[in-house]
C-alpha positions as CSV (number, residue, x, y, z in Angstrom):
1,X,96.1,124.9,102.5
2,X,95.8,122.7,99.6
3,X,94.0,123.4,96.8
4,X,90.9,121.3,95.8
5,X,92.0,119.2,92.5
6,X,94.6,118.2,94.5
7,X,92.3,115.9,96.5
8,X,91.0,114.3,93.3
9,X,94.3,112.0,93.4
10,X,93.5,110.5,96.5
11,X,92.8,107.1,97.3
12,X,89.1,107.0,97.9
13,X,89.4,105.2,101.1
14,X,91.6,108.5,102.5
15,X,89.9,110.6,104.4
16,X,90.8,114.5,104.0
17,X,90.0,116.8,106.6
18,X,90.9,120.7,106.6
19,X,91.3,122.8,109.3
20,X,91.3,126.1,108.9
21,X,93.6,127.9,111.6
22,X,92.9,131.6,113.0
23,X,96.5,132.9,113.3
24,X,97.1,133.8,110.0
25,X,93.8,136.4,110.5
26,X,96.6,139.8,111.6
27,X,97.6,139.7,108.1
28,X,94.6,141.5,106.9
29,X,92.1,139.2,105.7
30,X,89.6,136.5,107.7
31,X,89.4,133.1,106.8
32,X,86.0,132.4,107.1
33,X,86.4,128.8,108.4
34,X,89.1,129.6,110.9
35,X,89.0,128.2,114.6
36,X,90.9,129.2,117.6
37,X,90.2,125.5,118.3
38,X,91.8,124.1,115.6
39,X,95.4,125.6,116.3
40,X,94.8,124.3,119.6
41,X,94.4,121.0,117.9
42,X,97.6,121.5,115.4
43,X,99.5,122.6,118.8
44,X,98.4,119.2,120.6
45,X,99.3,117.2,117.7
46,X,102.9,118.9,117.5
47,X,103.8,118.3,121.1
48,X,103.1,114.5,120.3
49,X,105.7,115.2,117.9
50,X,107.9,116.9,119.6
51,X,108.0,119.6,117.4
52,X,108.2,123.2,118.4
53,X,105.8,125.7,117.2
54,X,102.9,125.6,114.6
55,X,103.0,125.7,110.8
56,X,100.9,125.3,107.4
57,X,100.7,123.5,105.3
58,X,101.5,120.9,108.1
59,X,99.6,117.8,107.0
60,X,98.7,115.1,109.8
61,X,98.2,111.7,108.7
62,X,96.2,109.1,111.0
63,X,97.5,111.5,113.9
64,X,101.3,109.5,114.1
65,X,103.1,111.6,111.2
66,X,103.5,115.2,109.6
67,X,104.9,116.9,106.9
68,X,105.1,119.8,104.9
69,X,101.3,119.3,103.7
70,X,102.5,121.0,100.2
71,X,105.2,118.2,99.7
72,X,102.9,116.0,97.2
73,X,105.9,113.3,97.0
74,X,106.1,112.3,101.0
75,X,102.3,112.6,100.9
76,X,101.7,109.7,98.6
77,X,104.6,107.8,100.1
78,X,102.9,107.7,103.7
79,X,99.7,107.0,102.5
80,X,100.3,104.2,100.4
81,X,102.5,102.9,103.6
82,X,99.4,103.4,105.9
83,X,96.9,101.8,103.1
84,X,98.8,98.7,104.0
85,X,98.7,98.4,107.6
86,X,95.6,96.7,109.7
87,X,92.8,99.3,110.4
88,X,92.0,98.2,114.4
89,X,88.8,99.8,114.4
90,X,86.0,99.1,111.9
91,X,83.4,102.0,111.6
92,X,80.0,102.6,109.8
93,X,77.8,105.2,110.3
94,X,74.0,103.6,109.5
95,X,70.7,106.1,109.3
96,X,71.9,109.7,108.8
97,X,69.7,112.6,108.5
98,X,69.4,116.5,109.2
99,X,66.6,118.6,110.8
100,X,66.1,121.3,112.9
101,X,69.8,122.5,112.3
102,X,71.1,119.2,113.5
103,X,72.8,116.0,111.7
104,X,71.2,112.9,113.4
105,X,73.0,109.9,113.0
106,X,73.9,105.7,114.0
107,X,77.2,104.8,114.7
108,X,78.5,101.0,114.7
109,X,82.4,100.2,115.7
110,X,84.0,96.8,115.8
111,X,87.4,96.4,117.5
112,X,88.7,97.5,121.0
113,X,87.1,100.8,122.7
114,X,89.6,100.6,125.4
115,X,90.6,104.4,125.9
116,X,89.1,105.5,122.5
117,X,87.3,108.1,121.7
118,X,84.6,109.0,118.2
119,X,85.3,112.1,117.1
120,X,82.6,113.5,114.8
121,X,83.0,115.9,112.4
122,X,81.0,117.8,110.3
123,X,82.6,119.1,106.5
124,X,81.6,121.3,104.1
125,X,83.1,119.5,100.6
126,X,83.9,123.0,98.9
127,X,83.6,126.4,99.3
128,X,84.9,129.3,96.9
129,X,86.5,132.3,99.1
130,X,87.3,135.3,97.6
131,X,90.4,137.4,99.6
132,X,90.0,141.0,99.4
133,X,93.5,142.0,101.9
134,X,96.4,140.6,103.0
135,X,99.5,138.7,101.3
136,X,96.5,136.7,99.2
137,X,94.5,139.6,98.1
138,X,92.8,139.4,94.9
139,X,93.3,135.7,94.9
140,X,90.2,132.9,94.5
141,X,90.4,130.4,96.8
142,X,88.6,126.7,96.0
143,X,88.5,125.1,99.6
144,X,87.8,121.4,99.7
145,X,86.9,119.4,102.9
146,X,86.3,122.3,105.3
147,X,86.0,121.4,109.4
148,X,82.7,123.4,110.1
149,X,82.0,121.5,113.8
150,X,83.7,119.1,115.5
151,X,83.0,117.0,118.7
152,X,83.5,114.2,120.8
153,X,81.9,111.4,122.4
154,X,83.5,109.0,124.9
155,X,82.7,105.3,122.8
156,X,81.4,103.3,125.6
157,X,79.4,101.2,123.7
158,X,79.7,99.6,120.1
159,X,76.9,101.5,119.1
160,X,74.6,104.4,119.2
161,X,72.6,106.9,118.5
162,X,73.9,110.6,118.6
163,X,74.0,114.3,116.2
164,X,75.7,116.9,115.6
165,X,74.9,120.7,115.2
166,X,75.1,122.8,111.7
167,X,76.6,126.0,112.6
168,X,75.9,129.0,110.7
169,X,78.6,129.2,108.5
170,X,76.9,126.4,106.9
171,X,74.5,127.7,103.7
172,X,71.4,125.8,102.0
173,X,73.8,124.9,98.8
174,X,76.3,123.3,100.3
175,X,77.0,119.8,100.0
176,X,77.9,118.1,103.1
177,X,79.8,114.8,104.8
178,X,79.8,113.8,108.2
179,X,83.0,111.9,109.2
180,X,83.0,109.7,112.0
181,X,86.9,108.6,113.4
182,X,88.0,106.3,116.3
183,X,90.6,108.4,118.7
184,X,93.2,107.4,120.6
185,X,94.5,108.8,124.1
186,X,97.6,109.8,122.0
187,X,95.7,111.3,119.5
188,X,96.0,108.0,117.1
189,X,93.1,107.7,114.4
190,X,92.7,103.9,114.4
191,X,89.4,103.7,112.3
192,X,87.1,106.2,110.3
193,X,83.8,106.1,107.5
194,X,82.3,109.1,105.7
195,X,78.7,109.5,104.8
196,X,77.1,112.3,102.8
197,X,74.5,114.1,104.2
198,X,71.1,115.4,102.6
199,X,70.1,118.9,104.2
């Protein structure tokens, strides 16, 4: 996992997203934020890749590359190479608001929908763990950009209306953002836009 001032030298049009994994939990200790869903996820990305077998920090970028997440070098090298490429899909998420332990919100997209997908997904933008087992016991941990809920809607309009539940993990003082991203059937971001949200 990287740490959080590390995502201060990002480009502010990058989009960071963590996912916490769940197999790391036999060692001793719980992450809090970990999801049997999102190794599923790593594990879909990585036979795209053809790579065998899960591994963190494994960073994804755009869903067409990955790397060592912790090697800072090839991470600014293929984002600065993706910065320069044509976005296909435009998105913009309009009138956003939270009540009754949902996130309401308007989408817009421009470009093709052709076998896409919006993927909606819901961060907490720091959280302070403290690890009382395991190989990390003792340690602080400052997460940035946590994956608290995640789902998807097929796009098959340009617009629309939809939400997104807060799960329980979720406290009063935390400061949230929900991301919005165009899919691909091959897993292919093509498009994405962060709003903040006021709960």
């Amino acid at each position: 996992m990287l740490q959080s001032w590390f995502w201060n030298f990002l480009p502010p049009r990058v989009v960071p997203l963590s996912y916490h994994v769940d197999y790391w939990d036999y060692i001793g200790w719980k992450d809090p934020f970990a999801k049997s869903g999102h190794a599923k996820k790593q594990r879909e990305y990585n036979n795209k890749f053809g790579y065998d077998g899960n591994y963190t920090p494994e960073m994804v970028l755009n869903g067409v590359t990955h790397f060592v997440g912790s090697n800072e070098t090839k991470l600014y090298s293929e984002i600065n190479s993706h910065l320069k490429r044509k976005v296909q899909n435009g998105v913009q998420i309009g009138k956003i608001s939270s009540e009754a332990g949902k996130v309401l919100f308007d989408y817009s997209v421009t470009g093709s929908l052709d076998h896409k997908l919006l993927r909606v997904v819901l961060v907490i933008d720091e959280r302070i763990t403290e690890v009382k087992r395991g190989e990390n016991r003792n340690r602080t941990l400052h997460n940035s950009n946590i994956v608290v809920q995640e789902k998807y809607l097929d796009l098959e309009a340009s617009s629309g209306t939809d939400s997104i539940t807060i799960p329980s993990v979720v406290s009063k003082t935390d400061k949230l953002t929900l991301v919005v991203l165009v899919e691909a059937e091959n897993l292919d971001v093509t498009g994405a836009a962060k709003a903040p949200i006021h709960h």
